[in-house]
C-alpha positions as a Python dict, from the first residue, in 0.01 Angstrom:
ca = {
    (1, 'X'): (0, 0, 0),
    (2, 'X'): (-94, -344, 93),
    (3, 'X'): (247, -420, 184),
    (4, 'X'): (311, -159, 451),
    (5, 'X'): (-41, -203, 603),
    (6, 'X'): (28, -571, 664),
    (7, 'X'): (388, -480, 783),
    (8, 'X'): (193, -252, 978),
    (9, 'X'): (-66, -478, 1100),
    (10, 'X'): (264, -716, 1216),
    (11, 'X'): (405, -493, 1405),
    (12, 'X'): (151, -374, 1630),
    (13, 'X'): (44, -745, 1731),
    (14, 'X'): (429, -817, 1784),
    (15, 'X'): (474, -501, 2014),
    (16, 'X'): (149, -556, 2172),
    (17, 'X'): (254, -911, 2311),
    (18, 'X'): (602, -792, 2401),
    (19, 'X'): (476, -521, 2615),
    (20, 'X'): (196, -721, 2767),
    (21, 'X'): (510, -967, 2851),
    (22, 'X'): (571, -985, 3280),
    (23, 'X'): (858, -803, 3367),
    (24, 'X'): (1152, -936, 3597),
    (25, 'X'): (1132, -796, 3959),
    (26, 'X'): (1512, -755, 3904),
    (27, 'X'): (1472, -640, 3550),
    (28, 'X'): (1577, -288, 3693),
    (29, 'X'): (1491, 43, 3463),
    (30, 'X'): (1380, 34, 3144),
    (31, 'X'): (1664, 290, 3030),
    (32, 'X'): (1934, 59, 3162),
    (33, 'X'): (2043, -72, 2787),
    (34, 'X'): (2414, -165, 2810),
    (35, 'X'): (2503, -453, 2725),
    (36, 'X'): (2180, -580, 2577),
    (37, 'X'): (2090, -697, 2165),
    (38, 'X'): (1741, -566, 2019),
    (39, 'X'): (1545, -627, 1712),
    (40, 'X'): (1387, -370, 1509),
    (41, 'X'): (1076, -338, 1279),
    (42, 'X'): (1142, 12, 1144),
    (43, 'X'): (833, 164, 917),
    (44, 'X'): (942, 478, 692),
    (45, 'X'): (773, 705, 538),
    (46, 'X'): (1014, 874, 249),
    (47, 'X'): (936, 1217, 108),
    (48, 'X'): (899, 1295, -287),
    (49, 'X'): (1247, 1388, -442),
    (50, 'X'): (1294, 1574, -745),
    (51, 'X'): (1649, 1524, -955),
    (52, 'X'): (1801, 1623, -1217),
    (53, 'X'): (2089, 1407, -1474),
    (54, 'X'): (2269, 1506, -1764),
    (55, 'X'): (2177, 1703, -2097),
    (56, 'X'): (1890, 1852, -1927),
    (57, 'X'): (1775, 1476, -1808),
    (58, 'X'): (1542, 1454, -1466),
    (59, 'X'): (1355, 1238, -1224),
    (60, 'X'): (1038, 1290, -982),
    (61, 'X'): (985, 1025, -740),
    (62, 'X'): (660, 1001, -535),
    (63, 'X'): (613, 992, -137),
    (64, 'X'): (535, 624, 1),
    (65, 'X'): (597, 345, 306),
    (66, 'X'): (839, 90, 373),
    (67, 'X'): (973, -152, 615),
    (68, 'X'): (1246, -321, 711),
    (69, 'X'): (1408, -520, 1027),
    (70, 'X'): (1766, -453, 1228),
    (71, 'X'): (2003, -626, 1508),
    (72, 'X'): (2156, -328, 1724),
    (73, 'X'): (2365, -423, 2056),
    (74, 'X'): (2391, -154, 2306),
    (75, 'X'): (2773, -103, 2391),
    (76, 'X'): (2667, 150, 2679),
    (77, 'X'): (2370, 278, 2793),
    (78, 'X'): (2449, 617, 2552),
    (79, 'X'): (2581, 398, 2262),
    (80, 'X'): (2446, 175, 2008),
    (81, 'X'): (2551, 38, 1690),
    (82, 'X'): (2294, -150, 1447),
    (83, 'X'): (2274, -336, 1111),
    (84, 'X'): (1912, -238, 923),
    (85, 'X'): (1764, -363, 588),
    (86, 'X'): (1499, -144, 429),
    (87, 'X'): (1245, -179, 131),
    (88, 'X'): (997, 57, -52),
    (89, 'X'): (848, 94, -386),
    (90, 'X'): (782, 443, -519),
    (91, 'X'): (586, 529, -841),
    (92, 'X'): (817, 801, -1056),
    (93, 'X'): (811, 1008, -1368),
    (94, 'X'): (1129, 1029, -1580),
    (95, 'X'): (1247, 1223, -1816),
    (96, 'X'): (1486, 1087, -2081),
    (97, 'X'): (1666, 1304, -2363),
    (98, 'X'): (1729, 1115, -2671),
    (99, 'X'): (2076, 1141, -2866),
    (100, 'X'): (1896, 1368, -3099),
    (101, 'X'): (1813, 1602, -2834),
    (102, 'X'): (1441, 1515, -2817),
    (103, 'X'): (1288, 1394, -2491),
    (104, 'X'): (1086, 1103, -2395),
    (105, 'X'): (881, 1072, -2067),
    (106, 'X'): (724, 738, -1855),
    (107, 'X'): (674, 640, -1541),
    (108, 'X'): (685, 326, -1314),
    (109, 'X'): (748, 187, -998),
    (110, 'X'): (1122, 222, -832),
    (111, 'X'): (1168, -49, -564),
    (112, 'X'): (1478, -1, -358),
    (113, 'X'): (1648, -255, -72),
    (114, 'X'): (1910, -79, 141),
    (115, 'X'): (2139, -240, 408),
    (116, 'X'): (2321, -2, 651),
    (117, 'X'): (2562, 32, 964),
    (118, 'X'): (2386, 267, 1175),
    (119, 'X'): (2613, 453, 1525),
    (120, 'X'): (2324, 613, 1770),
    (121, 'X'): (2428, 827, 2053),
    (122, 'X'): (2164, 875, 2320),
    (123, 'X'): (2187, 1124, 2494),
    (124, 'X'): (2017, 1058, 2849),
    (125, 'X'): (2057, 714, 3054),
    (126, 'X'): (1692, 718, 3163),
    (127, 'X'): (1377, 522, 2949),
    (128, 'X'): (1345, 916, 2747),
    (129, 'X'): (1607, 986, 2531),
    (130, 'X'): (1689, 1237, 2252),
    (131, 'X'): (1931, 1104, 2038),
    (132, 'X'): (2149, 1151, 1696),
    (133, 'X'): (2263, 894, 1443),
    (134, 'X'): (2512, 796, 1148),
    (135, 'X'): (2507, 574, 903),
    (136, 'X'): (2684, 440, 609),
    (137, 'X'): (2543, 161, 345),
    (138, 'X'): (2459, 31, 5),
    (139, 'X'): (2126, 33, -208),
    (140, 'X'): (2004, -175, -462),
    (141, 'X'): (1768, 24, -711),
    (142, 'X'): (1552, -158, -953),
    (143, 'X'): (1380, 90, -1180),
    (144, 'X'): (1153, -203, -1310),
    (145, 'X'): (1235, -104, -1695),
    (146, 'X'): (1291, -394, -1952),
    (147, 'X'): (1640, -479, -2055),
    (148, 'X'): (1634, -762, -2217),
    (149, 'X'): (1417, -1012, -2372),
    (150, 'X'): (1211, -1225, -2187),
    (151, 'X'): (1279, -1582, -2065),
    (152, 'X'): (1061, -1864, -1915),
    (153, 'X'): (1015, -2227, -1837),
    (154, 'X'): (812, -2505, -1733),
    (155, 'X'): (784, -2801, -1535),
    (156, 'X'): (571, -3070, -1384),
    (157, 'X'): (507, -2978, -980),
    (158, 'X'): (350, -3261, -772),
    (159, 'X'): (127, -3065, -640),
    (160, 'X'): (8, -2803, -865),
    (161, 'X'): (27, -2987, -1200),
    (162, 'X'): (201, -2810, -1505),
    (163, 'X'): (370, -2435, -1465),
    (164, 'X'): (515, -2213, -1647),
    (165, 'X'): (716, -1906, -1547),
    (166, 'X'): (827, -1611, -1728),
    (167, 'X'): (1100, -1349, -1607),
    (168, 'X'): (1187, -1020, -1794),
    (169, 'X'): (1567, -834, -1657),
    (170, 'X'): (1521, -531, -1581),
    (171, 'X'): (1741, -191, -1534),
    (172, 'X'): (1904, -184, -1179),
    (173, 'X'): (2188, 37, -1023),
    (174, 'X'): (2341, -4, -685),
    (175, 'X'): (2541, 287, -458),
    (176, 'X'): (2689, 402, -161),
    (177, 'X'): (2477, 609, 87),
    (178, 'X'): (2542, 777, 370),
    (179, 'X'): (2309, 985, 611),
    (180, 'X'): (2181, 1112, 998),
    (181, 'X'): (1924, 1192, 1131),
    (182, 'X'): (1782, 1290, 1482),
    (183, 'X'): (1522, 1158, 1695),
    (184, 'X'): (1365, 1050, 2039),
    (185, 'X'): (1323, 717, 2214),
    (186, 'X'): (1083, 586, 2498),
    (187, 'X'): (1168, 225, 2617),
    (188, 'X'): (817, 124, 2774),
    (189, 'X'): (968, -169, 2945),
    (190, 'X'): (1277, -367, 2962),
    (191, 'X'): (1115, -571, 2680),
    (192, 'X'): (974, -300, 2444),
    (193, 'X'): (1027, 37, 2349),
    (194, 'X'): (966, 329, 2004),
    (195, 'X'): (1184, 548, 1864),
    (196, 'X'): (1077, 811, 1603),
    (197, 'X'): (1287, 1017, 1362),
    (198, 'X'): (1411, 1252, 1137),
    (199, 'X'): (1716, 1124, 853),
    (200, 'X'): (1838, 1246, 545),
    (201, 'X'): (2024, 1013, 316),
    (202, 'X'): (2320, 1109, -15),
    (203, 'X'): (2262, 871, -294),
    (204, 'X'): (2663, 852, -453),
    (205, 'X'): (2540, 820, -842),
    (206, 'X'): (2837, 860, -1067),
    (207, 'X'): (2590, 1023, -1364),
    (208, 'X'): (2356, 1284, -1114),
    (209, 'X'): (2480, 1656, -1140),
    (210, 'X'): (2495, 1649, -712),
    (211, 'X'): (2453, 1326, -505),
    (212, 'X'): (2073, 1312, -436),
    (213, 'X'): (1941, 1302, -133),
    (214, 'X'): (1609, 1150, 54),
    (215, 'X'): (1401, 1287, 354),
    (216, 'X'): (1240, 1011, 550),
    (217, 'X'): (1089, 977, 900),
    (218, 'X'): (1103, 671, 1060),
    (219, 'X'): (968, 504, 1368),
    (220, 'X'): (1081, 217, 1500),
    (221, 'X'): (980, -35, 1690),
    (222, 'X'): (1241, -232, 1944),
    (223, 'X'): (1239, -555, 2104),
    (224, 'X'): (1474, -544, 2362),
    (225, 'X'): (1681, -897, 2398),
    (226, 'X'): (1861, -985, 2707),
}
């Protein structure tokens, strides 16, 4: 929770300077985005999934926030393509069934990074816009489960004195997504604007009995770069 609050907390103060920023007197309309780069600082708020694996297997994942940031360039003023990376953690409760056929249960937390190509078709010129998107990518998931011994070390810092570190490897997995979603923009100025939306993302695991899939709304905010 900390995390996204600060991210939070970031955010507004950025978009709050950029929009008290003068404006050109030839800086023309706000909507006019061909041609231009923009930085994003999306927040997301992901739904709770329920799954289920092999031999009667299964996984609950909770609701929770994330953040991220993006480079999109505007090819028209109806067309954009972007690059985004995203992080959350999510608490979860899984279900494991043992060789024997018994079944053990624990929880923890299941951080994620994701980095996609994201297409976004708007579909009005003008600084209010409806619009869909695409996107294709790859996500890193650490379930934060030992696996493997731990490991550490030490050293003399100049500053700090003595330290030691310790590490334990944990169980990670990484696969294709793809999604969409739908949305609406408003660019306040030619400097700053929000979008807010509605995606679904496919997980491609090789083990899960369908490719799981994600609800998340997301709103974004955009620095507009001339």
């Amino acid at each position: 929770m900390k995390n996204w609050s600060k991210a939070i907390a970031m955010a507004m103060i950025l978009a709050t300077v950029w929009v008290a920023l003068p404006v050109p007197a030839d800086s023309g309309s706000p909507g006019k985005r061909a041609g231009t780069w923009e930085f994003f600082l999306p927040l997301t708020y992901t739904e709770e999934a329920d799954f289920s694996g092999e031999n009667g297997s299964s996984l609950e994942i909770d609701d929770d926030f994330g953040f991220g940031f993006g480079f999109g360039y505007n090819f028209s003023n109806h067309f954009q393509l972007n690059g985004m990376f995203n992080w959350n953690a999510r608490g979860y409760d899984a279900t494991v069934v043992t060789e024997g056929g018994s079944t053990v249960e624990y929880n923890n937390d299941l951080e994620t990074s994701a980095l996609s190509l994201n297409g976004i078709y708007y579909f009005l010129q003008g600084n209010f816009t409806p619009f869909v998107s695409g996107n294709v990518g790859w996500t890193f998931y650490d379930t934060n489960i030992p696996d493997g011994p731990s490991y550490g070390s030490c050293w003399w810092d100049p500053w700090y004195g003595y330290i030691c570190t310790e590490y334990t490897p944990t169980k990670t997995d990484d696969a294709f997504t793809y999604g969409g979603g739908v949305g609406l923009r408003l660019d306040i100025n030619r400097y700053f604007g929000l979008q807010g939306s509605y995606n679904k993302t496919w997980v491609d695991f090789d083990n899960a009995d369908s490719a799981p899939d994600f609800d998340t709304w997301k709103l974004d905010f955009i620095f507009r770069m001339f």
